[in-house]
LUMLUMLUM-755240 format. One record per residue (C-alpha): x, y, z negated. Coordinates in steps of 0.2 Angstrom, whole numbers, padded with zeros to 4 digits, always signed. Each point is the difference from the previous one (the first is absolute). Last residue first. Layout:
<nodes>
XYZ
...
</nodes>
This chain:
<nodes>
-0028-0116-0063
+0005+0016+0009
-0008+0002+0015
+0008+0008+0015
-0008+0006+0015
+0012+0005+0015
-0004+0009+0018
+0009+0008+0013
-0008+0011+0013
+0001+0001+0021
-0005+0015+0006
-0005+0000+0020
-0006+0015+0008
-0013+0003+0014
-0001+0013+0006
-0019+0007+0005
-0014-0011+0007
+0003+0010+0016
+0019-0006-0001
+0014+0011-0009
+0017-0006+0005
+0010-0006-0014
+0019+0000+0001
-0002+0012+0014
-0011+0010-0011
+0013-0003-0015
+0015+0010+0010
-0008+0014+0005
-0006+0002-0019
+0016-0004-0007
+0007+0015+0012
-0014+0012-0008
+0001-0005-0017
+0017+0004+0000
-0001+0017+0008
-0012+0004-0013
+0011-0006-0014
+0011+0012+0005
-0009+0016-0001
-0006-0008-0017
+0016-0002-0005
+0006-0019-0003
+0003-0013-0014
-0019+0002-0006
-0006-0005+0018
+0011-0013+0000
-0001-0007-0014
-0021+0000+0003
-0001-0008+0017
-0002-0017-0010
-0018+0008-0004
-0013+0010+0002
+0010+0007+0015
+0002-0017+0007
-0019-0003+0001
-0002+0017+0011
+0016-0005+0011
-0010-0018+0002
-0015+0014+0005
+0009+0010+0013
-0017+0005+0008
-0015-0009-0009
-0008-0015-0004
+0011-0015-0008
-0005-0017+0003
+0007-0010-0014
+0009-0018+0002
+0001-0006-0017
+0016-0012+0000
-0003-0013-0016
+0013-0009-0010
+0001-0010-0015
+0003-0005-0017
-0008-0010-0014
+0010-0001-0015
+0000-0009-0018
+0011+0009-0009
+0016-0006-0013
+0013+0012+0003
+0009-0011+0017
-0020+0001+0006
+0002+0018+0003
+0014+0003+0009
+0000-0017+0010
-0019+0011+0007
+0009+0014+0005
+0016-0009+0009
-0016-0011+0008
-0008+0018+0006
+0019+0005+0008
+0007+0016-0012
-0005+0018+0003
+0012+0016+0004
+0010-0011+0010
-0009+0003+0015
+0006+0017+0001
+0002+0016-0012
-0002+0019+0006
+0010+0012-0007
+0018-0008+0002
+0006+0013+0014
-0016+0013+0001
+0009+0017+0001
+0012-0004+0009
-0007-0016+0010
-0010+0012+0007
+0004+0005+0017
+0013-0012+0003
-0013-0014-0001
-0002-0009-0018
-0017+0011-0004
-0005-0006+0017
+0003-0021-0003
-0007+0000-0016
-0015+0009+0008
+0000-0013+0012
+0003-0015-0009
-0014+0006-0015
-0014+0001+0014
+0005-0012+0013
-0001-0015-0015
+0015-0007-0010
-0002+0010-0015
-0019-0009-0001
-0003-0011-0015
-0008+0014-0010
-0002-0006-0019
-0015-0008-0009
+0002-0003-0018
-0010-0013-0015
+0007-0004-0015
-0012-0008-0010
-0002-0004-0021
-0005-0018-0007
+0017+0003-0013
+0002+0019+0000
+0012+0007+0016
+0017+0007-0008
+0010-0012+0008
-0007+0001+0016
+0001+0019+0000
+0018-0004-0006
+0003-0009+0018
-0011+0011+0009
+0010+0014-0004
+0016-0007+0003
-0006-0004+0020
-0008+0018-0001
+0017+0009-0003
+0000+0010+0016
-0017+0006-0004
-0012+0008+0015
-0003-0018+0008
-0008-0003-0018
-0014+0011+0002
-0012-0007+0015
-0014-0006-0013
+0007-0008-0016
-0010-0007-0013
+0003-0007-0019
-0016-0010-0007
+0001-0005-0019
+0007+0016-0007
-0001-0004-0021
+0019+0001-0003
+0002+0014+0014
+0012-0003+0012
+0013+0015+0001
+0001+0014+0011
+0019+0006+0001
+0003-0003+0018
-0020+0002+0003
+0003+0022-0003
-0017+0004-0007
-0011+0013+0002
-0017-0005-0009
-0017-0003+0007
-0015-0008-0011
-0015-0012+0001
-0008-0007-0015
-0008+0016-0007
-0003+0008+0020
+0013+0006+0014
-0003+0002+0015
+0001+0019+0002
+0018-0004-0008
+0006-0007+0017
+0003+0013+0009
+0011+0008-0013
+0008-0017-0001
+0005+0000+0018
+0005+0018-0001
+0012-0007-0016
+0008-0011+0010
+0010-0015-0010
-0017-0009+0000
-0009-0009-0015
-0020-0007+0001
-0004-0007-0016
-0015-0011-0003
-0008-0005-0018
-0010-0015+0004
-0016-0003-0004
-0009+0005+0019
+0013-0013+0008
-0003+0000+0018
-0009+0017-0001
+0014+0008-0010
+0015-0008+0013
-0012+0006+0015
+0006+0019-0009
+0016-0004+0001
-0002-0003+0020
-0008+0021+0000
+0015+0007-0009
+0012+0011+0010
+0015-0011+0000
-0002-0014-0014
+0018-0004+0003
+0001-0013-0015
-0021-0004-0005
+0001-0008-0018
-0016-0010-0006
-0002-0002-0020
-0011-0013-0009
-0001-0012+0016
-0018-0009-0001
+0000-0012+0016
+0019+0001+0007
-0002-0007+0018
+0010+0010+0009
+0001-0005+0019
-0016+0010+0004
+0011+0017-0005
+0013-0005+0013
-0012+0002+0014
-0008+0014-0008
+0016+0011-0001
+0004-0006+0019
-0016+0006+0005
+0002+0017-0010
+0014+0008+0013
-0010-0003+0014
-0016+0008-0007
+0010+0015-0006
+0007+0003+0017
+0001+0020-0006
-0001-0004-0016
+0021+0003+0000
-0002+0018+0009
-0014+0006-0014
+0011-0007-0012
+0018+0009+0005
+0015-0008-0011
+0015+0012-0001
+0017-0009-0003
</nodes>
């Protein structure tokens, strides 16, 4: 699935508050090695490198435009590498382990996270943020489109549902059962989008992406242009702009 950078930083600002809310939850002090897992296009690894100016920081990302985006950041203690996180494996010396936004992307997250735990260094932190929002307007209605007779076709089994993240307290059991201390929690950010269509804008960044990959472009404009229909009913712009509500799961683990 093609990943588009420009389209992602569109609500770059959005997108980086839950990055730095889950950030000030980590309290590692002098971590040798800092591993970003979905580092997207970059700029929230490089916070990582001012937080912790003598670590060595990785950014990894299965999307190769991502990284090509990302590599202009890159210094002697900050690098970008391609990586696949199915088969990432916990370095010996990686002390702090983040995830911003990625894991709702990998069926076999739960398992991840379990040999991630493993794998952590004794004083070392876990730390992700996942979407907690499969069950808001914006995901049941295009659900509910590529499901309709005109779709369901070309879209049947494309698009995931709730079930695509586990319940916060499910996240946190995870984690302590391997041993880790945990902090866990939940936050709705309630953004004010400007522009026309823009929840159809912040969808194209991202969970629109399966389908947009799934369909000809031809097609894939039609989409588009029924979801949007659909999503300004679901939020009606106001002369502040549209307000959208995104609610995000958090979990911090420490390994003692």
């Amino acid at each position: 699935m093609h990943w588009d950078p420009t389209q992602y930083a569109r609500y770059a600002d959005e997108r980086g508050r839950p990055f730095v809310d889950l950030l000030a939850r980590v309290e590692a002090v002098a971590p040798r090695r800092v591993v970003d897992l979905g580092c997207g296009p970059g700029s929230l690894t490089a916070l990582l490198s001012s937080r912790w100016p003598g670590a060595v920081v990785e950014g990894l990302d299965s999307s190769p435009d991502m990284i090509s985006r990302a590599a202009g950041l890159a210094t002697d203690r900050l690098t970008f590498s391609v990586a696949a996180v199915e088969s990432w494996l916990v370095p010996a010396d990686a002390d702090v382990v983040i995830s911003n936004a990625l894991l709702q992307w990998v069926p076999s997250h739960v398992e991840l996270l379990r040999r991630w735990a493993a794998e952590l260094p004794a004083g070392g932190w876990l730390a992700f943020q996942v979407p907690g929002n499969f069950g808001a307007p914006s995901h049941v209605e295009m659900r509910s489109l590529a499901a309709s007779a005109r779709w369901a076709g070309s879209l049947a089994g494309v698009l995931r549902g709730e079930e695509t993240v586990l319940a916060l307290d499910d996240y946190a059991r995870l984690l302590m059962d391997a041993g880790l201390a945990v902090q866990a929690w939940e936050t709705t950010y309630l953004h004010v989008l400007p522009g026309v269509d823009p929840v159809l804008e912040w969808l194209r960044g991202t969970g629109l992406r399966p389908v947009l990959a799934a369909l000809p472009a031809a097609e894939a404009d039609e989409f588009t242009a029924a979801l949007a229909s659909r999503l300004s009913l679901a939020y009606p712009p106001t002369p502040h702009g549209t307000l959208f509500p995104f609610r995000r799961l958090f979990v911090v683990g420490h390994k003692p």
